[in-house]
C-alpha positions as CSV (number, residue, x, y, z in Angstrom):
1,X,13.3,-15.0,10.1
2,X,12.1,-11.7,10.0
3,X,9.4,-9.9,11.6
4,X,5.9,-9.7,9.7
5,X,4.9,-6.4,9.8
6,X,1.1,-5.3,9.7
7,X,0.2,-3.0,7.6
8,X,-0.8,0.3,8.7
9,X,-4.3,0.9,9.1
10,X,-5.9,4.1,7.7
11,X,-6.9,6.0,10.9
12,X,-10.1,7.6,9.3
13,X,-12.8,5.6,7.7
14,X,-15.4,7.9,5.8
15,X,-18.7,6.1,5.5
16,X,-22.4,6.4,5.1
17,X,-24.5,7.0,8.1
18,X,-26.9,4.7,9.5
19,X,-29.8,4.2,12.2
20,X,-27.5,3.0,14.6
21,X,-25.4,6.5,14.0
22,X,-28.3,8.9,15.3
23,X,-28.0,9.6,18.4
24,X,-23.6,10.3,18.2
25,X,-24.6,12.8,14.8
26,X,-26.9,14.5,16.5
27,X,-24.6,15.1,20.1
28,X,-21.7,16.2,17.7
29,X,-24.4,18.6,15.7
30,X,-24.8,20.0,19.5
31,X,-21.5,20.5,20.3
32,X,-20.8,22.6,16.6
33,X,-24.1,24.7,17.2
34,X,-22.7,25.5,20.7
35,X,-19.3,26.4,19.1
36,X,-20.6,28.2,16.9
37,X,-22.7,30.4,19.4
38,X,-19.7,30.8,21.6
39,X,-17.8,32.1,18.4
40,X,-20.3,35.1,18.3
41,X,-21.7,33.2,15.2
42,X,-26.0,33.9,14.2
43,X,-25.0,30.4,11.9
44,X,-27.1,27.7,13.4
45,X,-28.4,29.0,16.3
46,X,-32.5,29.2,15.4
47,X,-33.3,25.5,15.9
48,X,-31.3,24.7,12.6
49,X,-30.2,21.9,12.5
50,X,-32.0,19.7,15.1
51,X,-32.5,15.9,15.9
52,X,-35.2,15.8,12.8
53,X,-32.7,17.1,9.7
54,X,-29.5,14.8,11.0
55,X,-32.8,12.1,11.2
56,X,-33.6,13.1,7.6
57,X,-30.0,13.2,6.3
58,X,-29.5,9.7,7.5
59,X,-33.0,8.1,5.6
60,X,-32.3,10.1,2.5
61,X,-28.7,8.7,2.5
62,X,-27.1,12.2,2.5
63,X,-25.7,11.7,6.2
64,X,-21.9,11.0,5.8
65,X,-19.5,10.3,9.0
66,X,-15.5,10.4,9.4
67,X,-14.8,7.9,11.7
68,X,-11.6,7.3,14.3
69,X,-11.1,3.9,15.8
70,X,-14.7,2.7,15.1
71,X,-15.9,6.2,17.2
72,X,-17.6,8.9,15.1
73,X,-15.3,12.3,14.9
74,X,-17.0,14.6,12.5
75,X,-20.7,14.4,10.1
76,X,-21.9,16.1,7.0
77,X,-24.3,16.0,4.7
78,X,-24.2,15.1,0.7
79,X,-26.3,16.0,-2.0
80,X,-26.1,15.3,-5.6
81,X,-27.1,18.2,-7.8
82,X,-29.6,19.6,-5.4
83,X,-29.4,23.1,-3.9
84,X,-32.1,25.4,-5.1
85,X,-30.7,28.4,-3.3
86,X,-27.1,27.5,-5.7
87,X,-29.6,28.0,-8.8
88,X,-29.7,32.0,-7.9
89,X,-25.9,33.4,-7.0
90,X,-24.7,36.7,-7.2
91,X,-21.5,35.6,-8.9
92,X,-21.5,32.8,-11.0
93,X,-20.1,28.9,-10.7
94,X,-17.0,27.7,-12.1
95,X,-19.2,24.7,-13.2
96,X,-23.3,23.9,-14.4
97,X,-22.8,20.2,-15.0
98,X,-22.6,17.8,-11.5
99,X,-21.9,18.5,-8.3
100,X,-21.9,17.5,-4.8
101,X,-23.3,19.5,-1.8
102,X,-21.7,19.6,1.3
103,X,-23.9,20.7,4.5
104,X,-23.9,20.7,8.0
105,X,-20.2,19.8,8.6
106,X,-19.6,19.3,12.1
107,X,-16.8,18.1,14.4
108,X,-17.1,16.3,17.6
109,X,-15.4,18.8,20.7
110,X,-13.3,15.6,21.1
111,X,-11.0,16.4,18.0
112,X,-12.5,19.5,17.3
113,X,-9.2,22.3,16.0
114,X,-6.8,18.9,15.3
115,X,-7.4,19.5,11.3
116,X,-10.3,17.1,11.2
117,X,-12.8,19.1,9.5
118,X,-9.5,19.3,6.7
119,X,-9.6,15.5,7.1
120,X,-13.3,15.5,6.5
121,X,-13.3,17.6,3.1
122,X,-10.6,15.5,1.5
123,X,-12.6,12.5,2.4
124,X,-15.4,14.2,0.7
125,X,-13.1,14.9,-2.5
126,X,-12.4,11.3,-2.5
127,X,-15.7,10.2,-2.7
128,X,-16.8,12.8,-5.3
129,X,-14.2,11.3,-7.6
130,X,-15.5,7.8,-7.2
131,X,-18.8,8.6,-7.5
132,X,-17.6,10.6,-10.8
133,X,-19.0,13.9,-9.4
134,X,-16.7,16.7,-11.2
135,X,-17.3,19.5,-8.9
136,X,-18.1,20.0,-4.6
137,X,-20.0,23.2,-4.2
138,X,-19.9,24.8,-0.4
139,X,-21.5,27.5,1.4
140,X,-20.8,29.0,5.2
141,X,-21.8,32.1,7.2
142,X,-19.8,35.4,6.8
143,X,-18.8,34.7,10.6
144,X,-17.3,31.2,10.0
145,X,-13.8,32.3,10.4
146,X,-13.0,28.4,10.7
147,X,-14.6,27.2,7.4
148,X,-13.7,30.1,5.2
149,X,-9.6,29.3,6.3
150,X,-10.6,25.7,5.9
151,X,-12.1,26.0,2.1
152,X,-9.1,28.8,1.2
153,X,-6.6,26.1,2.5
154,X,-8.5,23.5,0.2
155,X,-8.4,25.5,-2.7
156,X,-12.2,26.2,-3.1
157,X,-13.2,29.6,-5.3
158,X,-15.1,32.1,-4.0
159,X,-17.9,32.0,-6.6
160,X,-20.6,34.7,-4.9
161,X,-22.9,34.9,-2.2
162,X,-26.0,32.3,-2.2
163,X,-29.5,33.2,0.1
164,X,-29.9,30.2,2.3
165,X,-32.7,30.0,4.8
166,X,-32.8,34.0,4.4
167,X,-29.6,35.1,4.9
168,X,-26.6,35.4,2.6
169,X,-23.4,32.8,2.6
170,X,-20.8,33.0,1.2
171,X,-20.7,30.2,-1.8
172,X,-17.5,28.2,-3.1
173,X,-17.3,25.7,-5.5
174,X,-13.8,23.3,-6.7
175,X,-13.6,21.5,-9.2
176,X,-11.5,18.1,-8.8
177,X,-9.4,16.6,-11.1
């Protein structure tokens, strides 16, 4: 007789946070906002985020988390049709029907340069589609080097520059499909 074989197991789950998920968002929010310092970056380093937004994410249902063998690798936030600062670009969107936000992406130091971040995004593409969401709208600092090759890599257009919590970001918008 031959061998049953088990059937490969994706290695990433992409899930809602919850409660219980607090305490690991928040230490791998740390680790990104130290990256981010040591990169010479002014993106996230004046108390933005903190415990209370990844706290806020999570009751609001925004808080997303990629996970590896049950242990959380990477966070980010979703938002349906909600940026005010995306009303008022200098540029203009591809799109002006639905969209999906995506902020505060952060990788654990763990996995952080393995791709993950690349992992992340598609996982958030996924879910857009299912959700029948037509269009993921982004925005990072000038000094993200990371993201920008990230969001290039995945395609996104460079729409404009958005004001976010008074300074300018770049803005990027693709539509799936």
């Amino acid at each position: 007789m031959g061998e049953i074989k088990k059937e490969q197991a994706e290695p990433f789950i992409f899930r809602m946070a919850t409660a219980a998920d607090a305490d690991s968002i928040w230490e791998i929010l740390q680790q990104a906002i130290e990256r981010r310092r040591r990169d010479g970056s002014k993106q996230w380093q004046d108390g933005y985020p903190n415990p209370d937004t990844a706290q806020e994410d999570i009751e609001k249902g925004w808080g997303f988390v990629l996970t590896e063998e049950g242990a959380i690798i990477a966070f980010c936030a979703l938002i349906v049709n909600d940026e005010p600062a995306y009303d008022n670009i200098d540029g203009a969107w591809l799109t002006n029907g639905d969209f999906l936000v995506v902020h505060r992406v952060a990788v654990s130091d763990k996995v952080a340069g393995k791709g993950i971040a690349t992992h992340l995004f598609k996982a958030i593409e996924q879910y857009a589609i299912t959700q029948n969401i037509p269009s993921i709208k982004v925005d990072t600092n000038f000094d993200n080097p990371a993201m920008l090759k990230i969001l290039e890599k995945l395609q996104y257009t460079y729409c404009g520059e958005v004001m976010l919590r008074g300074a300018p970001r770049k803005a990027f918008e693709k539509v799936l499909g």
